[in-house]
C-alpha positions as a Markdown table, in Angstrom:
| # | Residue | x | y | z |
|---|---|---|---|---|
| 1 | Unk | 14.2 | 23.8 | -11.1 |
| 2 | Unk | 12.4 | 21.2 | -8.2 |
| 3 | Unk | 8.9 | 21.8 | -8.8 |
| 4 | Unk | 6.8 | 20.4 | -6.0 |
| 5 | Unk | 3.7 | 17.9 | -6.2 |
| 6 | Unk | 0.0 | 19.5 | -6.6 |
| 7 | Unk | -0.9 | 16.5 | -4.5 |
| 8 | Unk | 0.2 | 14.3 | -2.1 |
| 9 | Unk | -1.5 | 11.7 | -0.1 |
| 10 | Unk | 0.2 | 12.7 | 3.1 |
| 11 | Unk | 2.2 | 16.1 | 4.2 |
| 12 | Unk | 5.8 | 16.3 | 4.4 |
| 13 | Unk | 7.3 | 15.3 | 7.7 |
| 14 | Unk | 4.7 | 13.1 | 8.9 |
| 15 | Unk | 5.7 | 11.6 | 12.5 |
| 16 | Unk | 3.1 | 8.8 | 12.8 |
| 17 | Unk | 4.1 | 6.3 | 15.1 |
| 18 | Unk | 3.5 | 3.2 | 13.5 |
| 19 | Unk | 6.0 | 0.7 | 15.5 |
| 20 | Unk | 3.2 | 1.1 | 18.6 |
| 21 | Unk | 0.6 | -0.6 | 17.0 |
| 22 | Unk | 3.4 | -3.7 | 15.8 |
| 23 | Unk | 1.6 | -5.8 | 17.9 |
| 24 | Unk | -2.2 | -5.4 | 17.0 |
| 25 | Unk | -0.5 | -5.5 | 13.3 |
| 26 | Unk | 0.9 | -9.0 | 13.3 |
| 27 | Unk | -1.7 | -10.7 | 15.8 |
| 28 | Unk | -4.2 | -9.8 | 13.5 |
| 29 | Unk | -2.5 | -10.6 | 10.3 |
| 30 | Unk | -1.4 | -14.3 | 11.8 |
| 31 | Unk | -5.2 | -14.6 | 13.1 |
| 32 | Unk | -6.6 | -13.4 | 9.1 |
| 33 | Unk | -3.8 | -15.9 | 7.5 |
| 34 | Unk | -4.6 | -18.7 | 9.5 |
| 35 | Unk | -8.5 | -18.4 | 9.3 |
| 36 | Unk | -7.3 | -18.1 | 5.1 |
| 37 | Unk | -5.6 | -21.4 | 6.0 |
| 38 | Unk | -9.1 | -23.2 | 7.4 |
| 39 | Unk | -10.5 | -22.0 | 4.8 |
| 40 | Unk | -8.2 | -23.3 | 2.1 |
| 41 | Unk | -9.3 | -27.1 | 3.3 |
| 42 | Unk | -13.1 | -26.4 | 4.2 |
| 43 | Unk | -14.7 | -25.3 | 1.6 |
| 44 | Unk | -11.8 | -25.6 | 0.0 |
| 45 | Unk | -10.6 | -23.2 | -3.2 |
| 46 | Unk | -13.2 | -23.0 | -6.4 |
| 47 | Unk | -11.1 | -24.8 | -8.7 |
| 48 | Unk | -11.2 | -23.8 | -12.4 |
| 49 | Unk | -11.0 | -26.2 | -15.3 |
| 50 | Unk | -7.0 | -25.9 | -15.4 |
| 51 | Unk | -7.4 | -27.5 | -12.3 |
| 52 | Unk | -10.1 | -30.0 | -11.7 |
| 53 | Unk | -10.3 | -30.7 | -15.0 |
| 54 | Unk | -13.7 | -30.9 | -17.6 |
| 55 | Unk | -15.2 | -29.9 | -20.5 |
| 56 | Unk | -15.7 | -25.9 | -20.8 |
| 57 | Unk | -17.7 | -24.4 | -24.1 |
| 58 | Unk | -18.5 | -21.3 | -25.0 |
| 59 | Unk | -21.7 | -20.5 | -27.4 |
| 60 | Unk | -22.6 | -17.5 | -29.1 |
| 61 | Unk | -27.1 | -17.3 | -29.4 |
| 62 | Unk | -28.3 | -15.4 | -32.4 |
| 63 | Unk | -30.4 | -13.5 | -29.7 |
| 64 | Unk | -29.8 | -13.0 | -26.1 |
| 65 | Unk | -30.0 | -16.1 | -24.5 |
| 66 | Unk | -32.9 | -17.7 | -22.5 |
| 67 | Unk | -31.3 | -19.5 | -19.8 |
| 68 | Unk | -34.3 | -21.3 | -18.4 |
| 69 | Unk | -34.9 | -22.5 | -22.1 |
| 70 | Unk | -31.4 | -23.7 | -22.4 |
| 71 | Unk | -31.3 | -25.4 | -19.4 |
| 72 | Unk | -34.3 | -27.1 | -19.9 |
| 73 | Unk | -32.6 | -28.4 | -23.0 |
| 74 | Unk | -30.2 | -29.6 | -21.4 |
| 75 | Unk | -31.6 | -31.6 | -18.6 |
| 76 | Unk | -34.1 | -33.0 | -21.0 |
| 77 | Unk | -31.0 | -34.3 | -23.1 |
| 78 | Unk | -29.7 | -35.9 | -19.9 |
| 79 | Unk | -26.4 | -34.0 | -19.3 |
| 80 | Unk | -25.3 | -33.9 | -15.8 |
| 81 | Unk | -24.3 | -30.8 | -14.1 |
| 82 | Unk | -24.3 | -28.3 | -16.3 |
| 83 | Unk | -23.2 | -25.3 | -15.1 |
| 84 | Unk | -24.4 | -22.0 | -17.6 |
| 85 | Unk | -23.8 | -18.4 | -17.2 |
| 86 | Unk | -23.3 | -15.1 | -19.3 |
| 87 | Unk | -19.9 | -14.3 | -20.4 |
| 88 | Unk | -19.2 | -11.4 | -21.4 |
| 89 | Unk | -22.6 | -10.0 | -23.7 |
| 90 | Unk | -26.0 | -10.8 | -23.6 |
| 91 | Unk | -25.9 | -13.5 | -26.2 |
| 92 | Unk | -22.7 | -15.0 | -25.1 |
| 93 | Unk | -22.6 | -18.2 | -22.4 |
| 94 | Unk | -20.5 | -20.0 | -20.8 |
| 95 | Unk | -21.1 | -24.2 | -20.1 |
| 96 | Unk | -18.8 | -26.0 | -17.9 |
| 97 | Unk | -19.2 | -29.8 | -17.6 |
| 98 | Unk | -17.3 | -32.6 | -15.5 |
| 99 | Unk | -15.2 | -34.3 | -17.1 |
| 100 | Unk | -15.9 | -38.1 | -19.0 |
| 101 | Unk | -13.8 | -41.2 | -19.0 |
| 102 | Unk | -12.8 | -41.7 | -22.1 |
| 103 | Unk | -12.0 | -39.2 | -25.0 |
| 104 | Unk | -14.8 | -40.1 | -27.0 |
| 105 | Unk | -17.2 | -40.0 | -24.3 |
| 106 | Unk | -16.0 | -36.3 | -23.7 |
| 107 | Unk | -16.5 | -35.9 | -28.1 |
| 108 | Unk | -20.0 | -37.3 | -27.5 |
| 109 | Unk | -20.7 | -35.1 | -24.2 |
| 110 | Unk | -19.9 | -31.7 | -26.6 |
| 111 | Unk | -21.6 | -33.2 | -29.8 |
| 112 | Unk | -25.2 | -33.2 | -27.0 |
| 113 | Unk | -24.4 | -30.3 | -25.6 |
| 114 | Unk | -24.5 | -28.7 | -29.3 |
| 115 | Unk | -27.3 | -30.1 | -29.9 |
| 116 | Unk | -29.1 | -29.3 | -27.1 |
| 117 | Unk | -28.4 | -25.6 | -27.5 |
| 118 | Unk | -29.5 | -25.6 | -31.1 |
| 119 | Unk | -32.9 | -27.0 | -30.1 |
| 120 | Unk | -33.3 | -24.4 | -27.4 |
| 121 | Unk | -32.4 | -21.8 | -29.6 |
| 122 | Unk | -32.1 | -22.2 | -33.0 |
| 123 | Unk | -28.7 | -21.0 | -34.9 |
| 124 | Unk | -26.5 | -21.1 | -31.5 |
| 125 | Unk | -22.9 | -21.6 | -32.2 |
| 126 | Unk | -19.8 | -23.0 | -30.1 |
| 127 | Unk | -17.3 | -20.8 | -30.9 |
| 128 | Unk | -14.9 | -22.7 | -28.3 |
| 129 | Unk | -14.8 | -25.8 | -26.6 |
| 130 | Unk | -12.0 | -27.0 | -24.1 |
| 131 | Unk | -11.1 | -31.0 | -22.5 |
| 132 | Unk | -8.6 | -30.9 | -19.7 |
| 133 | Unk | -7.9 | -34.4 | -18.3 |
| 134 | Unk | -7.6 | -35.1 | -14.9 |
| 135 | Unk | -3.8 | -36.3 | -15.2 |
| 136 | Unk | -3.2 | -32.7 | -17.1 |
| 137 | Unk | -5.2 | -30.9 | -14.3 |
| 138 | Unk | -3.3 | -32.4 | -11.7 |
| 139 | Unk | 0.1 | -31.5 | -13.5 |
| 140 | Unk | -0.9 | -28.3 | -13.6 |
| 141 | Unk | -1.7 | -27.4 | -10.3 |
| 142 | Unk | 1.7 | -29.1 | -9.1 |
| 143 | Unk | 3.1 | -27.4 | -11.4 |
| 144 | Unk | 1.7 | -24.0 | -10.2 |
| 145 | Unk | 2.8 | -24.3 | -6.5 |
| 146 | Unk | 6.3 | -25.3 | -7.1 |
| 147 | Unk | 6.1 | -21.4 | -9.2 |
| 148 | Unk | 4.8 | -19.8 | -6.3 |
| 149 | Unk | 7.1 | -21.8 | -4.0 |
| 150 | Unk | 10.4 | -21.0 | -6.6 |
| 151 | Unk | 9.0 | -17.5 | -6.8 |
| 152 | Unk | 9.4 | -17.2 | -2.9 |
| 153 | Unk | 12.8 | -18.6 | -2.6 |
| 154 | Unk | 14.3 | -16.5 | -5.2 |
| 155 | Unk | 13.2 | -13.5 | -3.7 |
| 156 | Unk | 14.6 | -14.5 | 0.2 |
| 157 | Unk | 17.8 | -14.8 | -1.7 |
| 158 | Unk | 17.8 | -11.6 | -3.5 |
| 159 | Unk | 17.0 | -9.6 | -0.2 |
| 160 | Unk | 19.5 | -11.4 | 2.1 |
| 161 | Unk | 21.8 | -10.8 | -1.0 |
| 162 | Unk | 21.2 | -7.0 | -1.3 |
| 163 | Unk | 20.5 | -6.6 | 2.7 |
| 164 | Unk | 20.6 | -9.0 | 5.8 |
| 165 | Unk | 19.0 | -12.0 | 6.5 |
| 166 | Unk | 16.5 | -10.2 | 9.1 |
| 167 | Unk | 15.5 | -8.1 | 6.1 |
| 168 | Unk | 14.8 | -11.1 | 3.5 |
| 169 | Unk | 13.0 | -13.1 | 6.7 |
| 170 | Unk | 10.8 | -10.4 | 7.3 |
| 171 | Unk | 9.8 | -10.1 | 3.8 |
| 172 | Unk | 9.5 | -13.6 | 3.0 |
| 173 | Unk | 7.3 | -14.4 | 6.1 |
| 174 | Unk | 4.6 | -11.0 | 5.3 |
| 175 | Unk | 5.0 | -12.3 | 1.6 |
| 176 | Unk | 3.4 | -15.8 | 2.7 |
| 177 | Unk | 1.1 | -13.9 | 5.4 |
| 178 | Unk | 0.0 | -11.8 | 1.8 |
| 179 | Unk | -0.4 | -15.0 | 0.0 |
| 180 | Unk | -2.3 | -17.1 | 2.4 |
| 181 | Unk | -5.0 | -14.0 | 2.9 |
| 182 | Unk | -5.2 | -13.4 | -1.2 |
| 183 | Unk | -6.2 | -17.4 | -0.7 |
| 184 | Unk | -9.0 | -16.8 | 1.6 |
| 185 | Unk | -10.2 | -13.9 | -0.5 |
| 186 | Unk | -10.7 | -16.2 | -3.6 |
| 187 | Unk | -12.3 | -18.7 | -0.8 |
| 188 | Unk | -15.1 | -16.4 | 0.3 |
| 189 | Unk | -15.4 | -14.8 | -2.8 |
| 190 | Unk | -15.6 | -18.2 | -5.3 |
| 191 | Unk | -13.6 | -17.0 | -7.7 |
| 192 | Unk | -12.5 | -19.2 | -9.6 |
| 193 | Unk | -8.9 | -20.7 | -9.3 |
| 194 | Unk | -6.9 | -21.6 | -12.2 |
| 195 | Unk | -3.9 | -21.0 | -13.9 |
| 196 | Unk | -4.9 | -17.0 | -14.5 |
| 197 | Unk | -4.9 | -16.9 | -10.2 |
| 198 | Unk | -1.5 | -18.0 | -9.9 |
| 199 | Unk | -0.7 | -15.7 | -12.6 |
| 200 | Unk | -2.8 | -12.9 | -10.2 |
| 201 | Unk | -0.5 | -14.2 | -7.5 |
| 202 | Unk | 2.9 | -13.9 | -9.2 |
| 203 | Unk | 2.2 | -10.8 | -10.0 |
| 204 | Unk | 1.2 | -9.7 | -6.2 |
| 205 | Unk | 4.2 | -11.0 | -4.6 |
| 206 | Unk | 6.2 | -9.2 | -7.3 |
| 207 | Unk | 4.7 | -5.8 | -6.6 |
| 208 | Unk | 4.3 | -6.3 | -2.8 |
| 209 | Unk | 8.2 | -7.1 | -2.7 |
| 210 | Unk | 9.0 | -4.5 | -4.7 |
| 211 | Unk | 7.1 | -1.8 | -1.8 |
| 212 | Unk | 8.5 | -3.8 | 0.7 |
| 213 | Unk | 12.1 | -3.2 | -1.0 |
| 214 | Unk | 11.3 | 0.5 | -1.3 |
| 215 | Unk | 10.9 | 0.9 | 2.9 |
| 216 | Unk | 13.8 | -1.7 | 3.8 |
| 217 | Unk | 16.1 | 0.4 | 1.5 |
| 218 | Unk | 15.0 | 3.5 | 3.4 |
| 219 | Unk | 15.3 | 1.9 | 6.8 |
| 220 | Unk | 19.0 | 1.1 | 5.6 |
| 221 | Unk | 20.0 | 4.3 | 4.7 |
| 222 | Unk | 19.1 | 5.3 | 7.7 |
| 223 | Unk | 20.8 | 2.7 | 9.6 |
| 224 | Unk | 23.9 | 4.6 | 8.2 |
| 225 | Unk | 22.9 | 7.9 | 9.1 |
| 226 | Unk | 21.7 | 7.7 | 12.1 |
| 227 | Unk | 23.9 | 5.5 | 13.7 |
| 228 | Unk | 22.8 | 6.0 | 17.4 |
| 229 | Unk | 18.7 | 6.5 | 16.5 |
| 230 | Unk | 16.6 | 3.3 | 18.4 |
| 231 | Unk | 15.8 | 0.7 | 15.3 |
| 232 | Unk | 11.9 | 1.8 | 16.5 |
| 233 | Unk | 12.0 | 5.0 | 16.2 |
| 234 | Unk | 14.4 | 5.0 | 13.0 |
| 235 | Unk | 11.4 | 2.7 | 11.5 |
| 236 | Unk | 9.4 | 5.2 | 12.3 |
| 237 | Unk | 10.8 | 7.3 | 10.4 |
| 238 | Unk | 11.7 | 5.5 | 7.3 |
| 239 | Unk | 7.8 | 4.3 | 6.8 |
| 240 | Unk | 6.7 | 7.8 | 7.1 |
| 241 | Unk | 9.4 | 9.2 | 4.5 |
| 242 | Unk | 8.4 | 6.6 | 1.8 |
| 243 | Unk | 4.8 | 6.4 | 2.8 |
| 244 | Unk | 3.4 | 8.9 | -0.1 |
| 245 | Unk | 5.6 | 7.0 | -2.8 |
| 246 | Unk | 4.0 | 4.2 | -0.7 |
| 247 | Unk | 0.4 | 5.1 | -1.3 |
| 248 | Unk | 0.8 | 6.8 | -4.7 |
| 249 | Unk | 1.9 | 3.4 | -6.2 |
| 250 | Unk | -0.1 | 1.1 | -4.8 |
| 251 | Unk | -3.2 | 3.9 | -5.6 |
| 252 | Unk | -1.9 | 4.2 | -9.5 |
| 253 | Unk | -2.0 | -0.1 | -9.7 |
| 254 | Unk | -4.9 | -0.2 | -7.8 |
| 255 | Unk | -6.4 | 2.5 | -10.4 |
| 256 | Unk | -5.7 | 0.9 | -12.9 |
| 257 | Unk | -7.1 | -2.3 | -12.3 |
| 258 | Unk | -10.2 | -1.4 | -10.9 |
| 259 | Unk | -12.0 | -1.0 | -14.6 |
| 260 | Unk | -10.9 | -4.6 | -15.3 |
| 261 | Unk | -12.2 | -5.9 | -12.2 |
| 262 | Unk | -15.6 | -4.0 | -12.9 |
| 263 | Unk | -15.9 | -3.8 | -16.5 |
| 264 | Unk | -13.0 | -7.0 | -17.5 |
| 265 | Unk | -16.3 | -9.6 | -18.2 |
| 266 | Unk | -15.2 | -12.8 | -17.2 |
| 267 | Unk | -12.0 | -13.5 | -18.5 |
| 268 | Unk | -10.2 | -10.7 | -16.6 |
| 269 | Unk | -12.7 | -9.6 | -13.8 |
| 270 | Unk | -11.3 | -12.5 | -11.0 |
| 271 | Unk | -7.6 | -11.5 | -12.2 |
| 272 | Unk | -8.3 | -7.7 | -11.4 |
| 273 | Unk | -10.5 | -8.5 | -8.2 |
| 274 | Unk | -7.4 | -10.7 | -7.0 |
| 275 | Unk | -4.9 | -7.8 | -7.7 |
| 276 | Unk | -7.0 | -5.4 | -5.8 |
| 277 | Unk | -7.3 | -7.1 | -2.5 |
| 278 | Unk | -3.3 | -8.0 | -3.3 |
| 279 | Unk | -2.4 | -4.7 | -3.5 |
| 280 | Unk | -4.8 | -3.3 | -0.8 |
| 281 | Unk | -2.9 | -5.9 | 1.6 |
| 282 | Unk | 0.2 | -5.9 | 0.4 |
| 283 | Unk | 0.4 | -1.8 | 1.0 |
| 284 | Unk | -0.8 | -2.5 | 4.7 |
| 285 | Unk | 1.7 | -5.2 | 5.1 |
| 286 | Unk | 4.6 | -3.2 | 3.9 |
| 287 | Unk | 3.9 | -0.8 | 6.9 |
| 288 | Unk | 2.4 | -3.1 | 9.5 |
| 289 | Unk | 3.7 | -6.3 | 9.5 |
| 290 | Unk | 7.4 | -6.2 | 7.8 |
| 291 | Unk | 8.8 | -3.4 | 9.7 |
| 292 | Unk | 7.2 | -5.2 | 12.6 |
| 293 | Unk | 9.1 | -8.3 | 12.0 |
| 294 | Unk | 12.1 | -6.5 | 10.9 |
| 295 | Unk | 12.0 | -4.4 | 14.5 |
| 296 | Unk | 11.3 | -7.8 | 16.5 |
| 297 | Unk | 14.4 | -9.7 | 14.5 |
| 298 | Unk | 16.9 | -6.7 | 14.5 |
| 299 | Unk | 16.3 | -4.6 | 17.1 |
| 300 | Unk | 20.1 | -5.9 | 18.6 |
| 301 | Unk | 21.3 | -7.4 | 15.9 |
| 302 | Unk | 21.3 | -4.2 | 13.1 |
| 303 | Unk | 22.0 | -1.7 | 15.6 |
| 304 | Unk | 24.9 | -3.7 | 17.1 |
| 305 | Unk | 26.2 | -4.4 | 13.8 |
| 306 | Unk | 26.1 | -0.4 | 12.8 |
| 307 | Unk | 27.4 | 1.0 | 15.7 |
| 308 | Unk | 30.1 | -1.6 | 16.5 |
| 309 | Unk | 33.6 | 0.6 | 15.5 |
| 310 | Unk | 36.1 | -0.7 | 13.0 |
| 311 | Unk | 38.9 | -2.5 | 15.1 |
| 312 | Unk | 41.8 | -0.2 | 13.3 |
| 313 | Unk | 39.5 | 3.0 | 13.3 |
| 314 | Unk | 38.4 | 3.5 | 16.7 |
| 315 | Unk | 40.9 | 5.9 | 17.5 |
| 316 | Unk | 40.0 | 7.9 | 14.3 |
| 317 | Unk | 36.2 | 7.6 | 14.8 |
| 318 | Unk | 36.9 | 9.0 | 18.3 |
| 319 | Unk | 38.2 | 12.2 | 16.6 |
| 320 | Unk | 35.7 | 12.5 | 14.8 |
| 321 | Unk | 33.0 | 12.2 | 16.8 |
């Protein structure tokens, strides 16, 4: 027995036209992704240790911690730039340092630091302390496009494998359009990037291909089912047939990140304020800029190649039409 829904985002048989706003979709995505692009060299990405490299150390205070007293401390003890703020509870802090030349200068940077923050406020622990090199940073972060740039590849080849090539180009392009924007987001917002952002990243071109995947398949069932439908209208149709699995998955992800984002502290709060704007504009870009680009590179091409008759069949397919 088929029991309907309580709720639904949107009522069956919605007929939203969403092929007539194609246009204001993609000029304003292009216009978003290359002000994300600017923005990407000037300021420029707030890159985390993994990245830049430095010293990072976390102490625990036996009360919650004075700042202005620890940072006096500091300066007093002559060490440069040192950046402090809470992590997590009251009497957890976070310092982040440049990195030194040498290894031993880097030993002697943490040995001040410690005792610094022992003078400040007396029985203060490190409970972690972290030395990425500059060689290692820069590894890293090479290492870390060529994932997103693999990551991109193999899916362009699993779409043109499972549908056309105008179906894999249209993803591939709104999955870079997704990526650059994500990029300004961390811009604007600071957050900081490192090796848990291309993480946040994987993970938001995986789920925004996967909603993508969910319309194109609809679109080419369609295809075959109506085989004399316009490619706009049949888009159209398709979007609005998927759009409450549509919003009910991106609503459940977005759901369920939004107490990490708010409550996560500082280890998982950027992650889960990265997934939510990936999701928020990976949902929009499944409707308004894919089945744009899909429209613009097949409205000839897919329709021609579904309606064309079989050479031997055509007397057949007469009949039965």
């Amino acid at each position: 027995m088929f029991v309907r829904p309580t709720f639904r985002f949107v009522p069956d048989g919605t007929r939203f036209a969403f092929m007539r706003a194609r246009y204001f979709g993609l000029a304003g995505s292009f216009l978003l992704s290359a002000a994300s692009v600017g923005l990407f060299f000037y300021p420029g990405l707030n890159l985390g240790l993994d990245f830049k490299g430095g010293i990072v150390m976390e102490a625990r205070t036996p009360a919650p911690a004075d700042f202005n007293r620890l940072r006096a401390s500091l300066a007093a003890d002559h060490v440069p730039t040192a950046g402090l703020q809470r992590f997590g509870t009251d009497t957890e802090v976070l310092i982040r340092l440049d990195a030194q030349p040498t290894p031993q200068a880097n030993q002697a940077m943490q040995a001040t630091v410690r005792a610094a923050l022992e003078k400040a406020q007396p029985g203060t622990k490190i409970v972690r302390a972290d030395v990425v090199g500059a060689s290692v940073s820069n590894e890293l972060f090479t290492d870390g496009m060529l994932a997103l740039a693999i990551s991109l590849a193999m899916i362009f080849a699993y779409i043109w494998f499972r549908f056309e090539w105008q179906f894999a180009v249209g993803a591939v392009v709104t999955l870079l359009l997704d990526v650059t924007k994500t990029i300004g987001f961390l811009v604007l917002t600071r957050i900081e990037f490192d090796l848990v952002m291309v993480a946040a990243i994987l993970t938001i071109i995986g789920y925004s291909t996967n909603d993508k995947v969910v319309v194109y398949d609809r679109v080419r069932e369609n295809l075959r089912k109506y085989k004399t439908m316009p490619l706009r209208d049949l888009i159209d149709m398709s979007i609005n047939e998927t759009l409450n699995r549509t919003l009910g998955t991106s609503s459940t992800v977005f759901l369920a990140s939004l107490p990490l984002a708010l409550f996560g502290g500082q280890t998982l709060s950027g992650f889960a304020w990265a997934m939510l704007f990936g999701i928020f504009i990976g949902t929009i870009s499944s409707i308004m800029i894919a089945a744009p680009i899909l429209l613009l590179l097949g409205e000839k091409r897919l329709r021609r190649e579904v309606t064309a008759p079989p050479a031997a069949g055509g007397v057949a397919n007469a009949r039965a039409r």
